[in-house]
Wavefront OBJ file of the C-alpha trace (Angstrom):
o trace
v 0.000 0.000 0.000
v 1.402 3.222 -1.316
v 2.174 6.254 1.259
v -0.303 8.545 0.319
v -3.597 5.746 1.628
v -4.214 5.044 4.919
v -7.154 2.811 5.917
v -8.735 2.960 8.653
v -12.323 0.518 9.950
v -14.628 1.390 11.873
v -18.025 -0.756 12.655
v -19.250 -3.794 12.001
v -22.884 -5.243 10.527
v -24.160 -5.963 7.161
v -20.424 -5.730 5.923
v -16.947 -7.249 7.116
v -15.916 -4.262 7.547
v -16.457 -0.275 7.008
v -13.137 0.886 6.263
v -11.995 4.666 5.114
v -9.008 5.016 2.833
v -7.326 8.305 3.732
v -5.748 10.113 0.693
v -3.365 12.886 0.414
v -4.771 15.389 -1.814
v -3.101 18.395 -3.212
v -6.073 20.532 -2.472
v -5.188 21.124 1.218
v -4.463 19.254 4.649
v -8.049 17.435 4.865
v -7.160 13.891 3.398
v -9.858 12.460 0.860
v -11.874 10.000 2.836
v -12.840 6.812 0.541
v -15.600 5.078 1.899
v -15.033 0.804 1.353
v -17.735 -1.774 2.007
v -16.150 -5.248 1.904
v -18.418 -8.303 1.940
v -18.637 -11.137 4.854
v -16.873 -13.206 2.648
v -14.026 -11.758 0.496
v -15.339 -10.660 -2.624
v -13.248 -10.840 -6.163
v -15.374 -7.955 -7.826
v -15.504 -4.633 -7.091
v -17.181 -1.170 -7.826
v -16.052 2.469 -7.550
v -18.723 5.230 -7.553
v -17.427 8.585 -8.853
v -19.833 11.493 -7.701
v -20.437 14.326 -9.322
v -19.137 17.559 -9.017
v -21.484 19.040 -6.077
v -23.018 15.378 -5.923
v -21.430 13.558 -3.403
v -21.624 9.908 -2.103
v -24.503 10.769 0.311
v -26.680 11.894 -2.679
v -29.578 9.954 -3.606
v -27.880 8.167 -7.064
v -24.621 7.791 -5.514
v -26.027 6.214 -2.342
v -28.243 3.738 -3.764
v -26.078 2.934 -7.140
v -23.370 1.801 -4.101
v -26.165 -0.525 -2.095
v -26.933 -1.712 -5.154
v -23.425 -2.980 -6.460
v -23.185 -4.395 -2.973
v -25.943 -6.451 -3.027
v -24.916 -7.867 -5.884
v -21.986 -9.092 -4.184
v -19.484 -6.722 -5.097
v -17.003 -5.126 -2.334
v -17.456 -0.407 -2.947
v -14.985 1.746 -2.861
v -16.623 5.306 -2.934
v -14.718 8.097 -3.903
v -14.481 11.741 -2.573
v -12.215 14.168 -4.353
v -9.626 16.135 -3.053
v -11.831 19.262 -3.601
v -14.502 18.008 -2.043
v -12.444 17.541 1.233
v -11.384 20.385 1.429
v -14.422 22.299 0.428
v -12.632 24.327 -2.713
v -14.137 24.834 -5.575
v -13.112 22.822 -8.813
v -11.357 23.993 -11.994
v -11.391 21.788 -15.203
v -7.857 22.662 -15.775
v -7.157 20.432 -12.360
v -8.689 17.297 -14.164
v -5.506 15.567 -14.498
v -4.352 15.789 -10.825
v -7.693 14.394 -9.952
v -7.814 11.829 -12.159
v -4.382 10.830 -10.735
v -4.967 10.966 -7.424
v -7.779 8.700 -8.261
v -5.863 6.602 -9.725
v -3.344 6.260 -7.073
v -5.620 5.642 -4.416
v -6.862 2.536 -6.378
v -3.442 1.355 -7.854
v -2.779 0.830 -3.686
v -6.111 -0.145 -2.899
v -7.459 -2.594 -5.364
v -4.458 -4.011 -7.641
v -4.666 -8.222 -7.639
v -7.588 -8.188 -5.069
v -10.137 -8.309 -7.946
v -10.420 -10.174 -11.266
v -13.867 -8.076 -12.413
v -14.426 -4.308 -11.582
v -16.950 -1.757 -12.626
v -16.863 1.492 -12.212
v -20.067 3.385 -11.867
v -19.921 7.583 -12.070
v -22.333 10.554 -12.689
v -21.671 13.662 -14.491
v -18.263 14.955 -13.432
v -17.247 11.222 -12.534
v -18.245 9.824 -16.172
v -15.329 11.808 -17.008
v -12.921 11.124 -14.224
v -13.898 7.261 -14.759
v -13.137 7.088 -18.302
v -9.616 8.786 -17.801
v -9.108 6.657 -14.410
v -9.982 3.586 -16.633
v -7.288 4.117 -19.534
v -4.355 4.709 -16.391
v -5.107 2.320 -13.695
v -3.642 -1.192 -14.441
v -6.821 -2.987 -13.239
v -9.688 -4.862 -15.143
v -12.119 -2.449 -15.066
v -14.390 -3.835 -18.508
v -17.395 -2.389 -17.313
v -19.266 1.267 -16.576
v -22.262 2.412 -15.550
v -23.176 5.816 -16.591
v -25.524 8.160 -15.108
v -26.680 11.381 -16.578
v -23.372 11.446 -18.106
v -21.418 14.609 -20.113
v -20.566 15.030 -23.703
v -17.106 14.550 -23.707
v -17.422 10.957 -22.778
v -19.803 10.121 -26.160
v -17.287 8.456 -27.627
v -15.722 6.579 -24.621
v -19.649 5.058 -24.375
v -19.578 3.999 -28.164
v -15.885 2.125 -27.517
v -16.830 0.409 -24.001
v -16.762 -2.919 -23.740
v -19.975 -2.860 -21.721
v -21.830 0.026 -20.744
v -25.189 0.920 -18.820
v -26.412 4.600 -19.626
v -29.368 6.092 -17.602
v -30.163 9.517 -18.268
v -32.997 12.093 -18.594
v -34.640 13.659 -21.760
v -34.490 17.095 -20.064
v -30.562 17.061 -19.267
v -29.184 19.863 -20.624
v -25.646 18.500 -20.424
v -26.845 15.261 -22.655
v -29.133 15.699 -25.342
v -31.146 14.138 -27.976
v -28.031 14.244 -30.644
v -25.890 12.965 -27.819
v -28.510 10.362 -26.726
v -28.559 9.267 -30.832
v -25.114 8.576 -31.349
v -24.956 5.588 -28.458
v -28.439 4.287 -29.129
v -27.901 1.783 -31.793
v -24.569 0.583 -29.805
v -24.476 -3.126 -29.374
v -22.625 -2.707 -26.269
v -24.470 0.006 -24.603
v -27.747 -0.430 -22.114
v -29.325 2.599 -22.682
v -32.232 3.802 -20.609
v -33.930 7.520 -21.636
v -35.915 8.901 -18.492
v -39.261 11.048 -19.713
v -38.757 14.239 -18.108
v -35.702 13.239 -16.042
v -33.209 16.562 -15.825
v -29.296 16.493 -14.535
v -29.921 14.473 -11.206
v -32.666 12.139 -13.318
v -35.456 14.118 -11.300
v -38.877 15.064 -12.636
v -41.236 18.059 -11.994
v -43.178 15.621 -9.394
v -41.546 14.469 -6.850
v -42.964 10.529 -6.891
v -41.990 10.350 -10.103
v -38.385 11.146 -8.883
v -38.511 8.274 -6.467
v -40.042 5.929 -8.767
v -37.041 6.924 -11.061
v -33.987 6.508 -8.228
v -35.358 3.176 -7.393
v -35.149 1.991 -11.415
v -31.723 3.499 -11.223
v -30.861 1.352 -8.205
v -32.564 -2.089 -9.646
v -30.497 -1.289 -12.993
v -27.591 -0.726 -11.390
v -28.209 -3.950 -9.196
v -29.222 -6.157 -12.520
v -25.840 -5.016 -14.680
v -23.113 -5.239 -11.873
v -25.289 -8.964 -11.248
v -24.883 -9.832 -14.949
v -21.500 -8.280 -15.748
v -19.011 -8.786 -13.204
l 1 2 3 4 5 6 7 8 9 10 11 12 13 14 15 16 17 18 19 20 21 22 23 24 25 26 27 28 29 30 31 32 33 34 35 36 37 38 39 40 41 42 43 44 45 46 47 48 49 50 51 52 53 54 55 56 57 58 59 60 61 62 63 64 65 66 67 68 69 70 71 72 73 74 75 76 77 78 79 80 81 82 83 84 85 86 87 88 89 90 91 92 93 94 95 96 97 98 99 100 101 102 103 104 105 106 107 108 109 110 111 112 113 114 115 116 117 118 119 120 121 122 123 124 125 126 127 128 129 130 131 132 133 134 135 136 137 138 139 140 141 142 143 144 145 146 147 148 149 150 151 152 153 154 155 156 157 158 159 160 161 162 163 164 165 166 167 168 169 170 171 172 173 174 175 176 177 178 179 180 181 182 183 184 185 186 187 188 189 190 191 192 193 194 195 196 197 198 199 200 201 202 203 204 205 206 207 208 209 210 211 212 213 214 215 216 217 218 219 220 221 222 223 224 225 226
């Protein structure tokens, strides 16, 4: 384990154990905190959930997309960004830090402890996941995307195995975006009717009806994939 992650556990239950791996970040003293559910019994796949950029791990996708890839057996590594940490604010020109620091923290964390991995991210982290994925020397074959961005279009059309959720009133995703990964062979793609950035609708039932499809799809593809 490289010198920049610490882990630390803390509690016991539905999960071996609740551990937090403590990452150096160059945006200040406050380590990131990685949260890490590990099964009963030692688990050979794995997720990572990459929040979005003011969407952290508590939020409703992120939390539920993680129970979900747990209950389907996998051990979670959640990810909080250096930024985040520290409460700064985030410039795209810091991408590539980021995405290394990411992939540090898993290079120490996860290398020959799993033979299937998926990585599941929303907004923000559909882009820190696809530049994560082409660095880190682990078999990550599988992604999950939710209400991804546009500069990850053609990452979607290349993957190996995708699932796609995302709204028809996104802003950040739209309908020519939506066309070019609809006809891929490889991609799951699910359109939500009125769904905007966080896949919410102008009623708020609706909104939970939607989060709990998210979390069954999310439960069915890291079932079926890894």
């Amino acid at each position: 384990m490289g010198s920049n992650c610490v882990v630390n556990y803390s509690g016991t239950g539905v999960v071996n154990a609740l551990a937090t791996l403590e990452v150096v970040t160059r945006w200040g003293t406050i380590p990131a905190r990685y949260q890490y559910l590990q099964q009963t019994t030692p688990s050979s796949k794995l997720a990572v959930v990459f929040p979005g950029a003011a969407y952290n791990l508590d939020a409703p996708l992120m939390w539920y997309a993680a129970r979900a890839a747990f209950q389907a057996g996998c051990d979670v590594i959640g990810v909080e960004y250096g930024y985040q940490a520290n409460r700064t604010d985030f410039d795209a020109d810091d991408l590539g830090h980021l995405v290394d620091e990411v992939t540090g923290a898993l290079e120490n964390e996860a290398r020959e402890r799993y033979s299937a991995i998926v990585f599941i991210g929303k907004s923000l982290g559909t882009v820190v996941q696809t530049e994560v994925s082409r660095k880190v020397s682990l078999p990550v074959r599988n992604h999950v995307f939710l209400t991804p961005v546009r500069r990850v279009v053609s990452f979607i059309r290349q993957s190996e195995n995708a699932l796609v959720v995302v709204g028809d009133a996104d802003p950040l995703f739209g309908a020519s975006e939506i066309a070019q990964i609809s006809n891929s062979a490889t991609v799951q793609l699910h359109v939500i009717a009125g769904g905007d950035h966080a896949l919410e609708t102008e009623d708020y039932s609706d909104s939970i009806d939607v989060l709990k499809k998210v979390a069954i799809l999310c439960n069915e593809f890291c079932s079926n994939s890894i």
